[in-house]
C-alpha positions in Angstrom: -47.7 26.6 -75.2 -47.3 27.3 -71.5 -44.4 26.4 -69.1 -46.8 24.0 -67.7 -48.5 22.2 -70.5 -44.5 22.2 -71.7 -43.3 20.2 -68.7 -45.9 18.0 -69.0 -45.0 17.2 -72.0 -41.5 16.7 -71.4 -42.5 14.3 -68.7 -45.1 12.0 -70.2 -41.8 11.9 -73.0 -39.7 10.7 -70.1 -42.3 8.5 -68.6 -42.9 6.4 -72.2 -39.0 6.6 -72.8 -38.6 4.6 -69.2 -41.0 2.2 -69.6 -39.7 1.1 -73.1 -36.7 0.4 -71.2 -34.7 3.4 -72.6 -32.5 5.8 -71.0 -32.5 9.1 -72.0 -31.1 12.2 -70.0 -32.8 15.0 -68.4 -31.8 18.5 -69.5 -32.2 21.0 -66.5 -33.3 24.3 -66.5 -31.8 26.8 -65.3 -33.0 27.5 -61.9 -33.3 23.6 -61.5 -29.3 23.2 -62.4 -28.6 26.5 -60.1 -31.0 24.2 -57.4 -28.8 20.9 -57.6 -25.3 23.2 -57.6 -26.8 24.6 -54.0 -27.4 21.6 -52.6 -24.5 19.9 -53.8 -22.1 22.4 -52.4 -24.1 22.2 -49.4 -23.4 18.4 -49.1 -19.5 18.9 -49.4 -20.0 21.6 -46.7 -21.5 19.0 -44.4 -19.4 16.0 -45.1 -16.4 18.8 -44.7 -18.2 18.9 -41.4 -18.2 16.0 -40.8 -14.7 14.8 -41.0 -13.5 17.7 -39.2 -15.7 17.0 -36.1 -14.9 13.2 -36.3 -10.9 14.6 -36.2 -11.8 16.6 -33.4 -13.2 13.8 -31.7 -10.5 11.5 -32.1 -8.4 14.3 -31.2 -10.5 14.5 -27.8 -10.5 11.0 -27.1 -6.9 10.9 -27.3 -6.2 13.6 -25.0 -8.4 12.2 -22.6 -6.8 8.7 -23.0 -3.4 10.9 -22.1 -5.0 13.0 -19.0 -5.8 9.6 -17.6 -2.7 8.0 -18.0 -1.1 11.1 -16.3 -3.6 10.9 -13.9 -2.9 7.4 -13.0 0.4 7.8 -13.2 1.0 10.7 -10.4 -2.6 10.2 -8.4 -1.0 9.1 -5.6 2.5 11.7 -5.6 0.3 13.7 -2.1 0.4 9.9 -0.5 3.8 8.9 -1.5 5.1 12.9 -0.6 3.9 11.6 2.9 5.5 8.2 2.8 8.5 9.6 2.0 8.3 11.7 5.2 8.1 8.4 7.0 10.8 6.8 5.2 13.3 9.5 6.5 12.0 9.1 10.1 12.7 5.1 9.4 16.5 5.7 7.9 17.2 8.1 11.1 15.7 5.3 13.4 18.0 2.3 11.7 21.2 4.6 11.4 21.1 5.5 14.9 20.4 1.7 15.5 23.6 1.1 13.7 25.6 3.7 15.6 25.5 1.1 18.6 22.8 3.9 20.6 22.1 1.2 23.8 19.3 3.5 24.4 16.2 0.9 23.5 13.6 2.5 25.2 13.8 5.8 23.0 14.5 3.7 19.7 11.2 1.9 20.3 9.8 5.0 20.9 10.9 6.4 18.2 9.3 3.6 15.7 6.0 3.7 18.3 6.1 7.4 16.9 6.9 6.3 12.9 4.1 4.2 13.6 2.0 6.5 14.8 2.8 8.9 12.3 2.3 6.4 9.4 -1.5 5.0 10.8 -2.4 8.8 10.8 -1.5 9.4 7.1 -3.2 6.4 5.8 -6.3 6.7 8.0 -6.2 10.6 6.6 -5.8 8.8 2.9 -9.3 6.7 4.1 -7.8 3.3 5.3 -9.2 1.7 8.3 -8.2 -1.5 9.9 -10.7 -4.4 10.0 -12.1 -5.4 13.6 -11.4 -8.6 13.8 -10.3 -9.9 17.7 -13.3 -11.2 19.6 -16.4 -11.0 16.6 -17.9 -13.1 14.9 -16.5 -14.5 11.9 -17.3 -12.7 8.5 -16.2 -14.2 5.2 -16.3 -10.6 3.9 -14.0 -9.6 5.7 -12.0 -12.2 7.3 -10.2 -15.0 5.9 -10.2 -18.5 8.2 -6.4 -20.0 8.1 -6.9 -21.9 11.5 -9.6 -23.1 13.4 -8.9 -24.4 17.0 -11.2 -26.3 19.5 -12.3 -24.0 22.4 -14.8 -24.6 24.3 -14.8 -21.3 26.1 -15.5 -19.2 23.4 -18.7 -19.3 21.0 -18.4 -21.2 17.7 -17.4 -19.6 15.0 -15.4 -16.5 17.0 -12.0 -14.9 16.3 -9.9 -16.2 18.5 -6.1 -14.4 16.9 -5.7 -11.8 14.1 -2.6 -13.4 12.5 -2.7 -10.8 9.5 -4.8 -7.2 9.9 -7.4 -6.6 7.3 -7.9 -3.3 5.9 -10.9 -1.1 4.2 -10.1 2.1 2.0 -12.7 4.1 2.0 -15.4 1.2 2.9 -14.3 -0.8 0.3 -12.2 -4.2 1.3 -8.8 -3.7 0.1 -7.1 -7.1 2.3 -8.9 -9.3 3.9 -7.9 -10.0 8.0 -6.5 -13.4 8.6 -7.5 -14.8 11.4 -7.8 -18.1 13.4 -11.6 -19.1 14.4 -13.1 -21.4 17.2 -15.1 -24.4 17.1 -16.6 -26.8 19.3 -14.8 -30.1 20.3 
């Protein structure tokens, strides 16, 4: 009998055994067992795989949840390297204020300069003030406290910034207070 006319007969054996509702187990050849070994050492392979790139990724992700953190935490050490500069130039200004110095005109220029110095560094950082005085009232960027009758001015105008609005870098980081005018 051939391999062939062998196999079939095992399986018509098998297929009879399973319909009468009877288990039976298969016996493997040899090349077939040698086949199923492979490809089950194969699968461990891959699930080894597996969990060690799934560690790797957790390991990732947590490194990157720590560079961020870091990053949050010192992102802005270059801006407050620079604000420290101006808080020097503000101690000098107050302890020569406190030394009894009757020389007002160069302590207000001195803080005119502190001033200066300070609206430099931010506007280098990307701030900008709002422009408020004079225009036409924008609830995007200006917030109404007061509105007072005037009928010299066009409805609806700025008439005093009472708090400056700012933009960083276009976006609206405070909004300008300001009183508006309105028709009596």
């Amino acid at each position: 009998m051939t391999d062939k006319e062998q196999n079939n007969k095992e399986n018509n054996k098998q297929n009879q055994a399973q319909e009468a509702g009877e288990e039976k187990f298969v016996t493997l050849k040899e090349p077939e067992y040698l086949k199923l070994k492979e490809e089950e050492t194969k699968a461990k392979e891959y699930w080894d795989k597996i969990l060690r790139l799934q560690a790797d990724f957790e390991n990732i992700r947590k490194r990157a949840e720590r560079e961020r953190q870091d990053f949050v935490k010192f992102a802005n050490e270059g801006l407050i390297l620079e604000l420290l500069n101006v808080l020097d130039d503000l101690e000098r200004a107050v302890s020569l204020a406190e030394a009894k110095h009757q020389d007002l005109p160069a302590f207000l220029k001195g803080v005119e300069m502190i001033l200066a110095h300070l609206y430099e560094m931010l506007k280098v950082q990307g701030l900008k003030p709002i422009e408020a005085q004079g225009k036409i009232f924008d609830p995007n960027l200006h917030e109404a406290l007061m509105q007072v009758e005037d009928k010299d001015m066009p409805e609806h105008t700025v008439i005093e910034e009472l708090q400056k609005g700012y933009l960083l870098n276009e976006r609206i980081i405070r909004t300008a207070k300001v009183k508006v005018s309105k028709k009596p």
